[in-house]
C-alpha positions in Angstrom: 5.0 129.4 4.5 1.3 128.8 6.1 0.6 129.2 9.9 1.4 126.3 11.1 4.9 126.5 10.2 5.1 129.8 11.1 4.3 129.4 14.4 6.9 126.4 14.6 9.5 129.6 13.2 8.4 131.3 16.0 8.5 129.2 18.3 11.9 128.0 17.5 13.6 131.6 17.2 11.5 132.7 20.3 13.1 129.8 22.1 10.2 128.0 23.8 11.9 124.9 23.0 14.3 125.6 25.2 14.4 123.3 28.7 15.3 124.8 32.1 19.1 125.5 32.0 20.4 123.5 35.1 19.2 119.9 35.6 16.4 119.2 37.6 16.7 117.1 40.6 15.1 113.9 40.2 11.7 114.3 41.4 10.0 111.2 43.4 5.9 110.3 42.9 3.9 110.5 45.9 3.2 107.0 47.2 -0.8 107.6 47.1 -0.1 108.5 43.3 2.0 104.8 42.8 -0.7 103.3 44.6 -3.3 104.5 42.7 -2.0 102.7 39.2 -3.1 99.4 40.9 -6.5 100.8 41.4 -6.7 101.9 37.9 -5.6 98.9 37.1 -8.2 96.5 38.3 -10.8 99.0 37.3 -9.8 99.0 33.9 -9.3 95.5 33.1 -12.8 94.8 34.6 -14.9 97.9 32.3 -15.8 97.4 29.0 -16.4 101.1 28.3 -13.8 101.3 25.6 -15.0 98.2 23.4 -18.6 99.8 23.6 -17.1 102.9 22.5 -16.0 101.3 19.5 -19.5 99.2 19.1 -21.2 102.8 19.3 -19.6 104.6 17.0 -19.0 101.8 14.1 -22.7 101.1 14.4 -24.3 103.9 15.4 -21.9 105.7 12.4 -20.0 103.7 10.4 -17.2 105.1 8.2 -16.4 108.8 8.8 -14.2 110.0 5.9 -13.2 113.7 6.1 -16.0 115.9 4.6 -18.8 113.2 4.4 -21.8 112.5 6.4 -20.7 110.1 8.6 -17.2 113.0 9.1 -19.9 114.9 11.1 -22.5 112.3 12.7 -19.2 111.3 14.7 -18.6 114.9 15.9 -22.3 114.9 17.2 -21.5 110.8 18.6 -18.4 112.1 20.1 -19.4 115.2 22.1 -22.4 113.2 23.5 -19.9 110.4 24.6 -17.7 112.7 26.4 -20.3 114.0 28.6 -21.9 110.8 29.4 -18.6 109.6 30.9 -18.3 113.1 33.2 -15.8 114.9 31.0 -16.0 118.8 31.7 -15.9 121.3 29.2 -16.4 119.9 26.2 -16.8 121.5 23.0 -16.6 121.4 19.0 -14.4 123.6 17.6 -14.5 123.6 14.2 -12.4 123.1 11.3 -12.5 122.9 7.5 -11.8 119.9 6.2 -10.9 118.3 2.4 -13.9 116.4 0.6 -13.1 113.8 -1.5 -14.8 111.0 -3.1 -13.9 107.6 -3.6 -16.5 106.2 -6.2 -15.9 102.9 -7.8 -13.3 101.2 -9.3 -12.4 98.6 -11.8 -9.3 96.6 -12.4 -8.9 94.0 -15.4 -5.5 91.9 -17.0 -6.7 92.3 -20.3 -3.7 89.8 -21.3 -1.6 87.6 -21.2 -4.6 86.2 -19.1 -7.9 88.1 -18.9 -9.2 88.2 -15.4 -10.7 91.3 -13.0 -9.9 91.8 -9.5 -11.0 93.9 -6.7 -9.2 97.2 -6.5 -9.7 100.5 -4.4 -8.4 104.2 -5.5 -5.5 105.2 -3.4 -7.2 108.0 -1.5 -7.0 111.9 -3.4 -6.6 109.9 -6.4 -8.4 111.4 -9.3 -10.4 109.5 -11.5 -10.3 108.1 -15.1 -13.2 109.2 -18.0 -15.6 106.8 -18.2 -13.9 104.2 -20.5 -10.9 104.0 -18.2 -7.0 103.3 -19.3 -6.0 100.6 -21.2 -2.2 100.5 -21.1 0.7 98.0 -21.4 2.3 97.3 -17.1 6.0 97.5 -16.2 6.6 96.3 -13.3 8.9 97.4 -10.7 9.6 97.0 -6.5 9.9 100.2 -5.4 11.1 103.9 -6.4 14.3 103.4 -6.3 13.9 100.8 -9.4 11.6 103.1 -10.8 13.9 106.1 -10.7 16.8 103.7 -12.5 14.7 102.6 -15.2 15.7 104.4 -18.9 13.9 108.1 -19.5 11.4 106.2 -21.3 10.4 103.1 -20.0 7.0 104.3 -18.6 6.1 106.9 -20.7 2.4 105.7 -21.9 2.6 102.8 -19.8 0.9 101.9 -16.4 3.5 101.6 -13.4 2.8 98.2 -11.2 5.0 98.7 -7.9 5.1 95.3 -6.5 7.2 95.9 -3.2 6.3 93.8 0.2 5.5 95.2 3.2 7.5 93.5 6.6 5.1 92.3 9.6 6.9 93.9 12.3 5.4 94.9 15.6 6.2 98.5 16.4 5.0 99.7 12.8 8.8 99.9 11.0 7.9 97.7 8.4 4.9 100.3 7.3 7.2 103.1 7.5 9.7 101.1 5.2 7.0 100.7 2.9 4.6 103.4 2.6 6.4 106.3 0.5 5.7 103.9 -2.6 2.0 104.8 -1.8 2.5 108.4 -0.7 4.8 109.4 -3.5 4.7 106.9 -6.0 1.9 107.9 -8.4 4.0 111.5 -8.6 7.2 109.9 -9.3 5.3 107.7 -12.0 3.3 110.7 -13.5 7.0 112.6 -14.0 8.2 109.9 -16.2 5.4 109.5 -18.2 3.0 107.1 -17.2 -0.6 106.9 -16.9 -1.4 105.3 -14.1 -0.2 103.6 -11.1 -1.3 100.3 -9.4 1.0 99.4 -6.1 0.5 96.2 -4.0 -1.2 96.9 -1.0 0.4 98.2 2.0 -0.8 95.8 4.5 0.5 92.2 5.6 -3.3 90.5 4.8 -3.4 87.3 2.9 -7.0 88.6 2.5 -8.9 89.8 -0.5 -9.3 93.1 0.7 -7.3 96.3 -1.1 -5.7 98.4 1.5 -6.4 102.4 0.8 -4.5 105.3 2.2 -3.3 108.6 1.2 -1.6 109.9 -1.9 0.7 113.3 -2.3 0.5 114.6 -5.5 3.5 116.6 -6.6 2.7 120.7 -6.7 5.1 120.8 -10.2 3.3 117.5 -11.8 0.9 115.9 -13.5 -1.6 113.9 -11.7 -2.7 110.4 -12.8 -4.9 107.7 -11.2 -3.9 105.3 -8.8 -5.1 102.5 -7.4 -4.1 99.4 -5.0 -4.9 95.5 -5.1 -4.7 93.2 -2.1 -2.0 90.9 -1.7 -3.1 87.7 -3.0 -4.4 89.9 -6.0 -0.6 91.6 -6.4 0.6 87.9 -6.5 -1.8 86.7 -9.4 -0.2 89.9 -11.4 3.0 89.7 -10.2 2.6 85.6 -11.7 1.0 87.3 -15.1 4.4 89.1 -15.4 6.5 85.8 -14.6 5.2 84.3 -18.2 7.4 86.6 -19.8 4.6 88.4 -22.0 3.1 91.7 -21.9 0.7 92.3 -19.7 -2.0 94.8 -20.5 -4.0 96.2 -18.4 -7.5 98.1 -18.0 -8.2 100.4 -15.3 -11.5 102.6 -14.1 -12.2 105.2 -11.7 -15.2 107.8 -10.3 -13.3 109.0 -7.8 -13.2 113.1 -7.5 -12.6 115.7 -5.6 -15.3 118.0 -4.1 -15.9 121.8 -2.2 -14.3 121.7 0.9 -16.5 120.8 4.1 -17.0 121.8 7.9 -16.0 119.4 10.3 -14.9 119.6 14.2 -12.0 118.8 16.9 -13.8 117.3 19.7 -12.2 118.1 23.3 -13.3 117.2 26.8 -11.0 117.3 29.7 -10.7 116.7 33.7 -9.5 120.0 34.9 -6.6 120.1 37.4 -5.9 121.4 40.9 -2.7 123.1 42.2 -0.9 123.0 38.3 -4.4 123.2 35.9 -3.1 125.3 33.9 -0.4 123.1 32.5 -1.8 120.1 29.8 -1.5 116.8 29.7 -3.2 116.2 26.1 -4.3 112.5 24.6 -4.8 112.5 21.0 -6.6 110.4 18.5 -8.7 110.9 15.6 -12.2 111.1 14.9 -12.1 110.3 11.2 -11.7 106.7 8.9 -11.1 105.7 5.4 -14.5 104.1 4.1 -13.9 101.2 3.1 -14.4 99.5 6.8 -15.9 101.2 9.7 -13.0 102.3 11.1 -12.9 100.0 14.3 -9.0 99.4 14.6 -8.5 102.6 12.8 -8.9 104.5 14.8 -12.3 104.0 16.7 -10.4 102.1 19.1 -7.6 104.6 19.8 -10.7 107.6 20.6 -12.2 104.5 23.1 -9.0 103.8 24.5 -7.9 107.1 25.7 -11.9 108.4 26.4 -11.9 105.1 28.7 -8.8 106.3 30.3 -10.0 109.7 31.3 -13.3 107.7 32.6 -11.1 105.4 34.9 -9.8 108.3 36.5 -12.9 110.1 36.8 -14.3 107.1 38.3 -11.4 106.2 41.0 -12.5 109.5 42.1 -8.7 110.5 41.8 -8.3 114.8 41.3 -5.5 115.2 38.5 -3.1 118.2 39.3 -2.4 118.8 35.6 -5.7 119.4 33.5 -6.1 115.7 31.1 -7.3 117.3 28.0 -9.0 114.6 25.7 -8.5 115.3 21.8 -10.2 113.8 19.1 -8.9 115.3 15.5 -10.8 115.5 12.7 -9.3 114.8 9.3 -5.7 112.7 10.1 -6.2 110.4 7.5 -6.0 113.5 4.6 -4.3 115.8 5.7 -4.2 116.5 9.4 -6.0 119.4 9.5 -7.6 119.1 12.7 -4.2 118.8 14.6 -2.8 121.6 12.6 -6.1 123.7 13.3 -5.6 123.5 17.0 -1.9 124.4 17.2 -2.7 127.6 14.8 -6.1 128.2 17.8 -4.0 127.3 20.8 -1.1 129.2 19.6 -1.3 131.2 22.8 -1.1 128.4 25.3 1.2 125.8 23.5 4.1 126.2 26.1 1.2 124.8 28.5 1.0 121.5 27.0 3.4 119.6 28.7 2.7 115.7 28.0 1.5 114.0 25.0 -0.2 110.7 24.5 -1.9 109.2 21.5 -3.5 106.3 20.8 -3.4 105.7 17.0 -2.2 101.8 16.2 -5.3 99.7 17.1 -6.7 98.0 19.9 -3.7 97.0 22.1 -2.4 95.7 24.2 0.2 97.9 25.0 3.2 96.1 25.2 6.0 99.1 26.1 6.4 102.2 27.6 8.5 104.5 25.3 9.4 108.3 25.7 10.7 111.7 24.4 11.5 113.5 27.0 13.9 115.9 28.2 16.8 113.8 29.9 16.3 115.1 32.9 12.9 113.7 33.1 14.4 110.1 32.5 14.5 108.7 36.1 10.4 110.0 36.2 10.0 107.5 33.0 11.8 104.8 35.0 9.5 105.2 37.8 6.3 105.4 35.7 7.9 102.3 34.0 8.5 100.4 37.1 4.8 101.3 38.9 3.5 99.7 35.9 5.0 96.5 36.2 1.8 94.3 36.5 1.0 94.9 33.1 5.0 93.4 32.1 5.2 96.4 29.7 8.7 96.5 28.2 10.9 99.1 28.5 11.1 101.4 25.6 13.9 103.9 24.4 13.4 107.8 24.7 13.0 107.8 20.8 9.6 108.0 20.5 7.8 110.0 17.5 4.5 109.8 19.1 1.8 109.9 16.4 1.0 112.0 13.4 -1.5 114.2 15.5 0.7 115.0 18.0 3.4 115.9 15.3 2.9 119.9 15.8 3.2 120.1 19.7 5.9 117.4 19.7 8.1 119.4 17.2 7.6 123.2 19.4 9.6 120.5 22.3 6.3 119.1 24.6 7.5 115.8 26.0 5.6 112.7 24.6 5.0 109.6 26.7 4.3 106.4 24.1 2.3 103.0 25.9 3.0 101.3 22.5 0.0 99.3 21.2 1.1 95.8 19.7 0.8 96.4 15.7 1.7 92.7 14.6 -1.5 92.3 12.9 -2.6 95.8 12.7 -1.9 96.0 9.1 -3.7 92.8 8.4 -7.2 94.9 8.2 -6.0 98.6 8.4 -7.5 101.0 5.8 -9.6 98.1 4.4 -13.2 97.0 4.5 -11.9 94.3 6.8 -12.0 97.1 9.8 -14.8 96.3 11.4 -15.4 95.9 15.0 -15.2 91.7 14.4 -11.3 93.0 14.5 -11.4 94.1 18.3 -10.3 92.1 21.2 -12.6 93.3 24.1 -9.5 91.2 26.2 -7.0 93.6 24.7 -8.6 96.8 24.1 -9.6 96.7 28.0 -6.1 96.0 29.2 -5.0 99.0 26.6 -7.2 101.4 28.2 -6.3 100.7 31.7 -2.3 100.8 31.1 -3.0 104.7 29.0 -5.0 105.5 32.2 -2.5 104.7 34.3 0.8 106.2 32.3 -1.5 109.3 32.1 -2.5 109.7 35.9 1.4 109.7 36.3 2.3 112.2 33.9 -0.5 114.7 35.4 0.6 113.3 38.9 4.6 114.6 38.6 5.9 116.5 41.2 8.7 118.2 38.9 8.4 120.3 35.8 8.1 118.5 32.6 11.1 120.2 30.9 10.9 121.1 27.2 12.9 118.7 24.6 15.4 120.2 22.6 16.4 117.5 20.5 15.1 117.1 16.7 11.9 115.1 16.4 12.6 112.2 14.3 10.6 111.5 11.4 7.6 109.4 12.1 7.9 105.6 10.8 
């Protein structure tokens, strides 16, 4: 057990996710704090802070895998931005982060019919030696096929999984989809095989190979893997339809290196009457390298700086402290996140409301929550003072994001303006994430609904109870 889950232990047996006993009386918002969303909201849909945010930092630094260069130009980008737009207190604290290496990659059908296409290694893959695999393909959709097929029927072989990923708008579809990428190379390596190729988690009809994180299994061997886009997965998946073996050939330099130092980023407004209690927004500082990290998530650390600068601006004097986050590492790892629970551990009953902003560039089209029941009729009114963006309505079901996993799980309520993710996976964790991918239109509108959800949450005259239900698993 490491200190992040012991903490959660703690936490759980010490009973600090446990809400007030008797139900709270529904608390009503002042009427200066409703009015005030209007305010924000013509402020924000007239600033184009947060799209030259994300023009800063994917020109200014360009991808920012954990560990690399660009990992710590974006600190330095990042603590400079927060002070230009009047945030107090800011500071780096730092963490240690993974360092791993993508290389270069090569992917060939060396029959029935020779031809190469444009691959990328799954990220944490390991490499190949220099003249690569050369293997006969199965094919299958997903691990469930895999796990049915006889003891042998990989063994030597490279493992195609050829599964589609479903366009949905909240994000399901990727959840649906993504363990083939996570956990298929392991599952692959048990029974055998050599290497793993898997179609693309993405819904492109682009040429561009969508990367993303592997788990390796503790217990087993790890092999290479790699991913092809789409249209690429349909050419092979069209090799296999002729009946005949299909033989591949497969390269890789990617590698794992020494550990690196990297950095949390934090800025806040401080509060008034209730500053010790947190209202934290969460996004992270880091990208894959293939793009620059625009949609992913550039846009989600513009998004929620902007917000805090709107309020700032309105000249409106938060009673709960708005704590700005920006994680390092999410992408491999979460060690950022995990590093501030473990630094915070003394204070983590003081974060009260999460937000994060971590699916794009907008526009929010919901309001979803996990809250404590009792804080429902709050939600309702936040809902309702919002109404001139025509958000929908959202359930109380929300699994806020992968950052804000650790204070979501020790019971802090989470308050979700959901960004619309139809095309989100079109470019995400590809080279197509570039800043060409950002709607100034939408990412201004997403910036000024966070801003104000957020005024609101640090605004409420009641208590923000603790949750006691189970977090559900993140899609």
């Amino acid at each position: 057990m490491n200190r992040y889950e012991s903490l959660l232990l703690t936490a759980l047996l010490s009973g600090s996710l446990v809400g007030a006993g008797a139900a709270e009386k529904p608390q009503n918002f002042a009427r200066a704090d409703l009015a005030a969303v209007a305010s924000l909201r013509d402020r924000g849909l007239a600033d184009d802070t947060a799209y030259r945010l994300i023009e800063s930092l994917t020109t200014e630094v360009g991808p920012r895998p954990a560990g690399s260069p660009g990992d710590k130009a974006a600190v330095a980008w990042a603590a400079r931005e927060m002070q230009r737009l009047g945030l107090k207190n800011v500071r780096t604290p730092a963490v240690v982060v993974p360092h791993w290496e993508r290389g270069d990659a090569e992917f060939a059908v060396i029959a029935p019919l020779p031809q190469s296409m444009p691959v990328l290694a799954l990220g944490g893959s390991v490499g190949t030696d220099a003249a690569g695999i050369e293997a006969e393909a199965v094919q299958v959709a997903d691990l469930k096929v895999l796990a049915a097929l006889p003891a042998d029927a990989v063994k030597d072989r490279i493992v195609f999984f050829n599964g589609r990923m479903a366009r949905t708008r909240d994000g399901a579809g990727y959840g649906a989809a993504v363990p083939v990428r996570a956990t298929g190379p392991s599952a692959a390596a048990k029974l055998g095989a050599r290497a793993v190729v898997i179609r693309s988690i993405s819904t492109s009809h682009d040429r561009f190979p969508h990367t993303g994180t592997t788990r390796y299994a503790a217990d087993g061997p790890r092999i290479p893997a790699f991913a092809l886009s789409n249209p690429d997965a349909d050419a092979l998946e069209r090799q296999f339809a002729t009946g005949q073996a299909v033989r591949l050939r497969l390269r890789s330099s990617a590698r794992d290196l020494p550990p690196e130092r990297s950095a949390n980023v934090i800025g806040e407004i401080p509060g008034s009457d209730r500053a010790s209690e947190i209202v934290i927004l969460a996004a992270h500082l880091d990208s894959w390298d293939p793009g620059t990290g625009a949609i992913d998530n550039a846009a989600g650390c513009a998004i929620l700086m902007t917000a805090a600068k709107l309020i700032n601006d309105a000249g409106l004097k938060p009673r709960r402290t708005i704590r700005v986050a920006l994680f390092a590492n999410e992408e491999f790892g979460l060690s950022g996140s995990r590093a501030y629970v473990e630094e915070n551990a003394a204070e983590l009953d003081r974060h009260v409301v999460g937000f994060e902003a971590d699916f794009g560039a907008g526009p929010v089209w919901r309001l979803a929550s996990r809250v404590n029941p009792a804080q429902l009729p709050a939600v309702d009114q936040i809902h309702r003072a919002m109404q001139p963006f025509k958000l929908e309505r959202g359930g109380n079901e929300a699994t806020g994001g992968a950052d804000l996993d650790g204070l979501a799980r020790l019971g802090m309520a989470i308050l979700s303006p959901d960004l619309d993710g139809s095309n989100y996976f079109d470019v995400h964790h590809t080279a197509n994430d570039t800043l060409a991918q950002v709607d100034p239109a939408a990412v201004r509108q997403s910036a000024a609904a966070f801003a104000a959800a957020i005024w609101l949450a640090a605004q409420y005259p009641g208590d923000w109870q603790r949750v006691t239900t189970e977090k559900p698993a993140r899609r």
